[in-house]
C-alpha positions as a Markdown table, in Angstrom:
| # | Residue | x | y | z |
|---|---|---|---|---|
| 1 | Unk | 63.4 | 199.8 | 96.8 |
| 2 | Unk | 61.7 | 196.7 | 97.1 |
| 3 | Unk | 64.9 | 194.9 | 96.6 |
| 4 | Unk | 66.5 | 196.4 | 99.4 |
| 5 | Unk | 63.8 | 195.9 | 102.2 |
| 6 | Unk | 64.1 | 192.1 | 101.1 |
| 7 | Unk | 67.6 | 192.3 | 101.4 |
| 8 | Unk | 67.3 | 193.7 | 104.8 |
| 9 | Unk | 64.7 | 191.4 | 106.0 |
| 10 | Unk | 67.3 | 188.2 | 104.9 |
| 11 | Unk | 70.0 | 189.6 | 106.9 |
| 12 | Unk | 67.7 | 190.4 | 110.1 |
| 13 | Unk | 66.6 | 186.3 | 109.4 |
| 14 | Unk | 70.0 | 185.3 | 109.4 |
| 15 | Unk | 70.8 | 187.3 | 112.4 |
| 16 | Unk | 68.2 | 185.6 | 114.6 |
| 17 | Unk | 69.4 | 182.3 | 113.1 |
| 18 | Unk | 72.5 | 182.6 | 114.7 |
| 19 | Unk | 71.5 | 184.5 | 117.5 |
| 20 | Unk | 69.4 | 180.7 | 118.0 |
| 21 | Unk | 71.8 | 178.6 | 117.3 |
| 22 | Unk | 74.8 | 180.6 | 120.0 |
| 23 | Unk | 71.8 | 180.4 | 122.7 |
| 24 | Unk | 71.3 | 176.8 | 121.8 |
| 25 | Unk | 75.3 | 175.9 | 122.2 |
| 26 | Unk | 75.0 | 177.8 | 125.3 |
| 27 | Unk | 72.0 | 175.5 | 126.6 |
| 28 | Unk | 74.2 | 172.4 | 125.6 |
| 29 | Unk | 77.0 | 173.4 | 127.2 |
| 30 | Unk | 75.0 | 174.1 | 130.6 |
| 31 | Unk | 73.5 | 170.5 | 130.2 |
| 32 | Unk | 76.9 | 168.9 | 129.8 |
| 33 | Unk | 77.9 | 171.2 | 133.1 |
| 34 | Unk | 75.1 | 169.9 | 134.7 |
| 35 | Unk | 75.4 | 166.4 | 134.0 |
| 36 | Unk | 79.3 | 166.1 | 134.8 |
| 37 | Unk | 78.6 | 167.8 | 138.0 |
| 38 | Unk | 75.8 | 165.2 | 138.8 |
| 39 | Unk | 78.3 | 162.3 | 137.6 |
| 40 | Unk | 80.5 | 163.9 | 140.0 |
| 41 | Unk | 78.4 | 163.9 | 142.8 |
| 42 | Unk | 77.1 | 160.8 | 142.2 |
| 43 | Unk | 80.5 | 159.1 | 141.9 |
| 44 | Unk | 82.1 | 161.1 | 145.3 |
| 45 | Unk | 78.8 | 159.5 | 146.9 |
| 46 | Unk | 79.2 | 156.4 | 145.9 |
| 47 | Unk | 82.9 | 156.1 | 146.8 |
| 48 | Unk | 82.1 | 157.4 | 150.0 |
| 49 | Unk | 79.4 | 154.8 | 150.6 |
| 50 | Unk | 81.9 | 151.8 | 149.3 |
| 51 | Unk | 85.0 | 153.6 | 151.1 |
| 52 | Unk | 84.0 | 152.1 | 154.4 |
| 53 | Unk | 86.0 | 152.1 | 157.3 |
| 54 | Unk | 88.1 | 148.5 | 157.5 |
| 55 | Unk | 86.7 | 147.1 | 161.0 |
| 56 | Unk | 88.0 | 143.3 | 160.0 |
| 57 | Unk | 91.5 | 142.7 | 160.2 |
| 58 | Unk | 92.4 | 139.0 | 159.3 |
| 59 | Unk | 96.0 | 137.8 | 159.6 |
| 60 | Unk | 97.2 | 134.5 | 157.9 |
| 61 | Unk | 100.7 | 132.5 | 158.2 |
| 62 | Unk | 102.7 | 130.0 | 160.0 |
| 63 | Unk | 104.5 | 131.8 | 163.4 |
| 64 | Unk | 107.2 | 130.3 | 165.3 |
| 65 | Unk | 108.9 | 133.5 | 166.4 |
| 66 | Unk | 106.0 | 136.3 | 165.7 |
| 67 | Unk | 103.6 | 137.5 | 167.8 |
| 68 | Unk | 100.6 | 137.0 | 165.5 |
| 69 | Unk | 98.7 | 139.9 | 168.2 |
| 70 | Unk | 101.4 | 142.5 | 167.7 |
| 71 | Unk | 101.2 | 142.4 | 163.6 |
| 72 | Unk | 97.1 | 142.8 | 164.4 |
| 73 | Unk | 98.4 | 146.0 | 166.5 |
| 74 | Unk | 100.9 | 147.4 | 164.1 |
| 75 | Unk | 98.3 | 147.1 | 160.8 |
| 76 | Unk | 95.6 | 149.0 | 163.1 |
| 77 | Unk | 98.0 | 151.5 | 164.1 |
| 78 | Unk | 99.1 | 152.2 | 160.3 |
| 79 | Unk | 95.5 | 152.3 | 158.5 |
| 80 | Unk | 95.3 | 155.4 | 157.0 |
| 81 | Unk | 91.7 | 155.1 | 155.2 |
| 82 | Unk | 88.6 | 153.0 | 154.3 |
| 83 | Unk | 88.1 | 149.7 | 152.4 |
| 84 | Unk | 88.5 | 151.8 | 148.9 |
| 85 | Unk | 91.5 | 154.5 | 149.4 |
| 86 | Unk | 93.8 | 152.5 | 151.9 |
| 87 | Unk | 96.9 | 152.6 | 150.3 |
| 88 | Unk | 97.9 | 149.0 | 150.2 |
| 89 | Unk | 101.4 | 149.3 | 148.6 |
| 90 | Unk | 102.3 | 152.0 | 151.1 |
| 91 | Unk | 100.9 | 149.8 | 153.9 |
| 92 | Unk | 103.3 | 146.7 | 152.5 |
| 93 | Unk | 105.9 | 148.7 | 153.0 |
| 94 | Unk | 105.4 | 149.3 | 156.5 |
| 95 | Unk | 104.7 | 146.3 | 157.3 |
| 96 | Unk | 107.8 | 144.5 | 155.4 |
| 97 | Unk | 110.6 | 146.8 | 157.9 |
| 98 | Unk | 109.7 | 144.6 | 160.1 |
| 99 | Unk | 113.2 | 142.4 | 161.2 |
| 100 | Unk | 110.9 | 139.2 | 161.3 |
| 101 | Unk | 108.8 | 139.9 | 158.7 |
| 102 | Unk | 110.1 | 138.6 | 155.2 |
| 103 | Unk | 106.8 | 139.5 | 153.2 |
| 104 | Unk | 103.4 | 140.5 | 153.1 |
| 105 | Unk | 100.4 | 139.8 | 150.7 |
| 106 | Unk | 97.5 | 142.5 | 151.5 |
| 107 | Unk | 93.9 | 141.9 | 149.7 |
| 108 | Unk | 90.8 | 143.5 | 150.3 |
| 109 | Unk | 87.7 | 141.4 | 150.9 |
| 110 | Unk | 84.2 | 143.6 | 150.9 |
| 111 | Unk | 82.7 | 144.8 | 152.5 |
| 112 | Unk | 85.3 | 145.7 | 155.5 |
| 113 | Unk | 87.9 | 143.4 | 155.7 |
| 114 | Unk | 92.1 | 143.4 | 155.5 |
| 115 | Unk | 93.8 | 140.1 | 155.3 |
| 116 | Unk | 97.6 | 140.0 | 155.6 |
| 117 | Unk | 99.4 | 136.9 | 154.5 |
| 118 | Unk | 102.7 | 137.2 | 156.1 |
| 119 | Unk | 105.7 | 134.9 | 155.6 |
| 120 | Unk | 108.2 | 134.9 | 158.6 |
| 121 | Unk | 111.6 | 135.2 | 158.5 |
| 122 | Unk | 113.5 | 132.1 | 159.2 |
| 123 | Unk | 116.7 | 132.3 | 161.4 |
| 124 | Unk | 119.7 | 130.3 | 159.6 |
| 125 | Unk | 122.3 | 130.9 | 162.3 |
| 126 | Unk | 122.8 | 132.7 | 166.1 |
| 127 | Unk | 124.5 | 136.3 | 165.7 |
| 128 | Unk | 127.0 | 136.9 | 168.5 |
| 129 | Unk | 124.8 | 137.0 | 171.3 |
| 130 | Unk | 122.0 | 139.5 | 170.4 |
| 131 | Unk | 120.9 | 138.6 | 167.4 |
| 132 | Unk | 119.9 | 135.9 | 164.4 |
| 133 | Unk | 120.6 | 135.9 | 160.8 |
| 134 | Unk | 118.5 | 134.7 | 157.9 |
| 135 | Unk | 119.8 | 133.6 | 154.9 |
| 136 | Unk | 121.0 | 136.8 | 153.2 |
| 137 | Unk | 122.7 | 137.8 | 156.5 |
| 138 | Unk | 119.9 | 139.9 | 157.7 |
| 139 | Unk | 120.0 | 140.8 | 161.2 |
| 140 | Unk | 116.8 | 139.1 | 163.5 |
| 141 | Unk | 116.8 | 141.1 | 167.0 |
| 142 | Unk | 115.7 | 138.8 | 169.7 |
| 143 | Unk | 116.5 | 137.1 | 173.0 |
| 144 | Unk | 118.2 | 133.8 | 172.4 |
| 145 | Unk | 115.3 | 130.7 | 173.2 |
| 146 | Unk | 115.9 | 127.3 | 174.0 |
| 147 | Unk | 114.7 | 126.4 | 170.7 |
| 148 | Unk | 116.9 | 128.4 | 168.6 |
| 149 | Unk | 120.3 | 127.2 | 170.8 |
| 150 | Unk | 120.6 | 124.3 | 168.4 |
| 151 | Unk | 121.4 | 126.7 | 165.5 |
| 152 | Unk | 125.1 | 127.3 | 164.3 |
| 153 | Unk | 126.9 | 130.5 | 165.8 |
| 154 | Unk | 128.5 | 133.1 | 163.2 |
| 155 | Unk | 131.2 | 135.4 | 164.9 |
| 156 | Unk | 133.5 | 138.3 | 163.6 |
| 157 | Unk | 134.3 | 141.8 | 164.2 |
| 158 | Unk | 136.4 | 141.7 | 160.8 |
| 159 | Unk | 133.1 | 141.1 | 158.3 |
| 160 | Unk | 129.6 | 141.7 | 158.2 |
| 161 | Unk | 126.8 | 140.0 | 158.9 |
| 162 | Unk | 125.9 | 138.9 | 155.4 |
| 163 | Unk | 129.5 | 138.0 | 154.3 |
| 164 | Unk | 129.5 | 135.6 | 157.0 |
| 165 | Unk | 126.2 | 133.9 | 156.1 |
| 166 | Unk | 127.7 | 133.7 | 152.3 |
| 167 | Unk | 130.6 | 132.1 | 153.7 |
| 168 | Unk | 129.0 | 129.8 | 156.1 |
| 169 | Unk | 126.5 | 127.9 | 153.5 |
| 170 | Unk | 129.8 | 128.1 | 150.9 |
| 171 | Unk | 131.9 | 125.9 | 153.5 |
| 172 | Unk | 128.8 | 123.9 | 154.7 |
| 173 | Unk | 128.6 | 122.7 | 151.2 |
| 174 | Unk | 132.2 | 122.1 | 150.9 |
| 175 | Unk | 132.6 | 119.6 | 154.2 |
| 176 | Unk | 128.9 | 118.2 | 153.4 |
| 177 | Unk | 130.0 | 115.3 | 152.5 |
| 178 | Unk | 132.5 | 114.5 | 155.3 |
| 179 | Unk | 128.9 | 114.7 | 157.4 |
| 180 | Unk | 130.1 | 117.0 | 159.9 |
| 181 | Unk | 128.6 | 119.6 | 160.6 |
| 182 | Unk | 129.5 | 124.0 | 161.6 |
| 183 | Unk | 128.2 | 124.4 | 164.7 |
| 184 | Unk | 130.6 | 128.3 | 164.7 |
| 185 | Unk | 132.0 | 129.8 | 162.3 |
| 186 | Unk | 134.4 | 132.7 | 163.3 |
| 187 | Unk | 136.7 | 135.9 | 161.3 |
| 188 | Unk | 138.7 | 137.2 | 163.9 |
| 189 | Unk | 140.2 | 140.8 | 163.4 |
| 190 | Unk | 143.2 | 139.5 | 161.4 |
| 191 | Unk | 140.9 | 137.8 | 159.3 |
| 192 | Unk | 141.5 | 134.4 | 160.4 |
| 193 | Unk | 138.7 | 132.0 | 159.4 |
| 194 | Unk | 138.0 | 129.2 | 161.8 |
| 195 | Unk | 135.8 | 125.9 | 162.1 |
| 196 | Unk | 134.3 | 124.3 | 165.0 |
| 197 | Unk | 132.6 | 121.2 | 164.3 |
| 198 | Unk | 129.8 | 119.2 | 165.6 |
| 199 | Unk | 132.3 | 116.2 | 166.3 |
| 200 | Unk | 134.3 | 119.1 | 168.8 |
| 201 | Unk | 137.2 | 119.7 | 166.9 |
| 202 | Unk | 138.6 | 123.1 | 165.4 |
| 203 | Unk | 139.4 | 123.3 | 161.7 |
| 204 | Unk | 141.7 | 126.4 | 161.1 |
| 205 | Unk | 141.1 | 127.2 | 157.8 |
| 206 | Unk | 143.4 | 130.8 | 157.1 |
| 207 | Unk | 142.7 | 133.7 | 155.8 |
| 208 | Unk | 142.8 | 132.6 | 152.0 |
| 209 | Unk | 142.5 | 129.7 | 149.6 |
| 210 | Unk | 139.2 | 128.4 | 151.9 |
| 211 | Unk | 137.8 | 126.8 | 149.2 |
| 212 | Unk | 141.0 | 125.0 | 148.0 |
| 213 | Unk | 142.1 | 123.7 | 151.8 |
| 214 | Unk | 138.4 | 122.6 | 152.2 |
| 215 | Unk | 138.9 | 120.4 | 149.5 |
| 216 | Unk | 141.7 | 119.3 | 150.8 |
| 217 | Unk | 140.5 | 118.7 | 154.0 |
| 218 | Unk | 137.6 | 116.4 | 152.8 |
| 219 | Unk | 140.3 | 114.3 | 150.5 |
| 220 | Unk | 142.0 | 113.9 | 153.4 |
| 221 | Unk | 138.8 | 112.8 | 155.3 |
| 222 | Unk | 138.1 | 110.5 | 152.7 |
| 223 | Unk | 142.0 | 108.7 | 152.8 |
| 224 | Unk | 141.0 | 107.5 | 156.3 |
| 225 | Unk | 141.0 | 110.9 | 158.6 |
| 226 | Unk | 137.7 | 109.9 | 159.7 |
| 227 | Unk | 138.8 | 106.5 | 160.7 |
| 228 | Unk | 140.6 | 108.4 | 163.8 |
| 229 | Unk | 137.4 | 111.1 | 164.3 |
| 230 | Unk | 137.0 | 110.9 | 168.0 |
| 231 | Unk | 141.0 | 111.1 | 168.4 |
| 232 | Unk | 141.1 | 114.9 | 166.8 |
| 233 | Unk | 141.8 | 117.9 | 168.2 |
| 234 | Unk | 142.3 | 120.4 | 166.1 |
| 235 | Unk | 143.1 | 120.3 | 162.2 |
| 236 | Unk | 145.5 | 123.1 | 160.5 |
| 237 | Unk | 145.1 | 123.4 | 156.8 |
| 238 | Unk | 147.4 | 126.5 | 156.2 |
| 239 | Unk | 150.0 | 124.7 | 154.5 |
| 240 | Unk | 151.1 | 124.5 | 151.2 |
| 241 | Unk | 149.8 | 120.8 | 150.4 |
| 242 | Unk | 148.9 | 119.3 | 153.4 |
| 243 | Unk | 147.4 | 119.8 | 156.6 |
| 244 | Unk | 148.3 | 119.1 | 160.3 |
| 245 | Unk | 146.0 | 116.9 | 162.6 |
| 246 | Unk | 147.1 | 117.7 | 166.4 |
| 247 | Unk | 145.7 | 114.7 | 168.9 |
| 248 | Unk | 143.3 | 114.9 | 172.2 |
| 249 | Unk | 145.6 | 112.0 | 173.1 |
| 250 | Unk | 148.5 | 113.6 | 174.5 |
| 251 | Unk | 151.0 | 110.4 | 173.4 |
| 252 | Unk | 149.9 | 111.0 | 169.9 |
| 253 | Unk | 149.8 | 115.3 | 170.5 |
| 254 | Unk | 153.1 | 115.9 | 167.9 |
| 255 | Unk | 151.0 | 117.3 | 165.0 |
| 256 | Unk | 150.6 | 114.9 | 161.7 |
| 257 | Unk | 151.0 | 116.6 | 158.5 |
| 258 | Unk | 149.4 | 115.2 | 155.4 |
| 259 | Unk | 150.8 | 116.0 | 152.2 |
| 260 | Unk | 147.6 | 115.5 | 150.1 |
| 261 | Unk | 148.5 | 114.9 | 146.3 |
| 262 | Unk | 146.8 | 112.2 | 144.2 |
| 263 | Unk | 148.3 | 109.4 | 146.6 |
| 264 | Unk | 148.2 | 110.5 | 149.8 |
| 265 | Unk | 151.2 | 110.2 | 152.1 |
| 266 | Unk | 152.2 | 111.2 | 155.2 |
| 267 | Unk | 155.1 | 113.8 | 155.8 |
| 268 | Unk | 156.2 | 116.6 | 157.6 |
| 269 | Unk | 156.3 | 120.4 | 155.8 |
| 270 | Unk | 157.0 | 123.9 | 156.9 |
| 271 | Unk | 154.9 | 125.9 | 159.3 |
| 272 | Unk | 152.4 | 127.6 | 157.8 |
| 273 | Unk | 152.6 | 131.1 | 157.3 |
């Protein structure tokens, strides 16, 4: 008898034990509520006290063609939050669709400023009438200024706008060292690729084999074409192995053909096709 009410008293022991030790779980897990909710708070506080609206706007870079005031207008107009959630790579974006904008650099600088580096786009060439190319072929929208008039013209309604600028620095390397120089560069619609140089003559290139009747051109240069620059008209290089000079001089207008070949001579071929 004895035996059992110590038996009974152990378990009812044991049963507050654990009955303790669930209530003390119970009080750790409220604490650890308790706490994360105050880290929360706290944190959501203090963001919102460093998140502060971005009243500085700072814009760096050389402009020649960029109104520095309109990129101050467009950043204002696109700032979607304060100095901590402002979505900077979002923003660059934005900002890069500009046509004479070529990059961006963004940085924060506490406690409310946004600085923009920005690099402009540089026009290479004129594009038709409306328009300037940089040097992927990228289209610049903008009314033609006196101090852009100097730059090369790039026409054709056969290719696009970034074939042409490929093509244009390919053949300026090519007749670099004749120093001339492309002032336009035209495709027409069948594809015919033509040459007007800064010394006013026309080089009709063709429609294939550019690279191979440039070089041709400048051997010819080189063999004592340039001795008779200011006397040239127009130079055809769409034949086989030579080229044909016509004259400005209308005594000397019978075209010249130049059979190029390691010593160069002077002969008449067939027209070119």
């Amino acid at each position: 008898m004895a035996k059992l009410k110590q038996k009974k008293a152990r378990g009812k022991k044991v049963k507050a034990f654990l009955e303790f030790e669930e209530l003390i779980r119970s009080l750790k897990l409220l604490i650890a509520l308790a706490l994360l909710i105050t880290s929360i708070a706290v944190t959501a506080a203090g963001f919102r006290n460093l998140d502060r609206p971005l009243t500085n706007i700072v814009v760096k870079g050389k402009f020649s063609h960029l109104d520095q005031q309109v990129l101050i207008s467009i950043l204002t107009n696109e700032l979607q939050g304060g100095f901590l959630s402002l979505d900077l790579r979002e923003l660059k974006l934005i900002i890069e669709t500009h046509p004479w904008i070529r990059q961006v650099t963004l940085t924060r600088q506490w406690p409310s400023t946004l600085t923009a580096e920005v690099s402009e786009e540089v026009p290479i060439a004129r594009w038709g009438k409306h328009a300037f190319l940089n040097y992927q072929g990228k289209k610049l929208e903008m009314e033609h200024s006196r101090t852009l008039k100097s730059l090369p013209e790039l026409q054709s309604p056969f290719v696009s706008s970034e074939q042409m600028m490929q093509q244009y620095q390919v053949l300026t390397q090519q007749i670099a060292s004749t120093g001339l120089i492309i002032e336009r560069l035209v495709c027409d619609s069948n594809g015919l690729w033509s040459i007007f140089t800064s010394e006013g003559f026309e080089l009709i290139v063709g429609r294939d084999q550019l690279l191979l009747r440039m070089r041709r051109f400048v051997l010819a240069w080189n063999f004592g074409l340039d001795t008779r620059l200011h006397a040239i008209k127009r130079v055809d290089l769409r034949y086989p192995n030579g080229l044909a000079v016509s004259w400005k001089n209308q005594s000397l207008d019978a075209p010249e053909t130049r059979t190029i070949s390691y010593i160069p001579t002077v002969s008449f071929v067939q027209r070119p096709a």
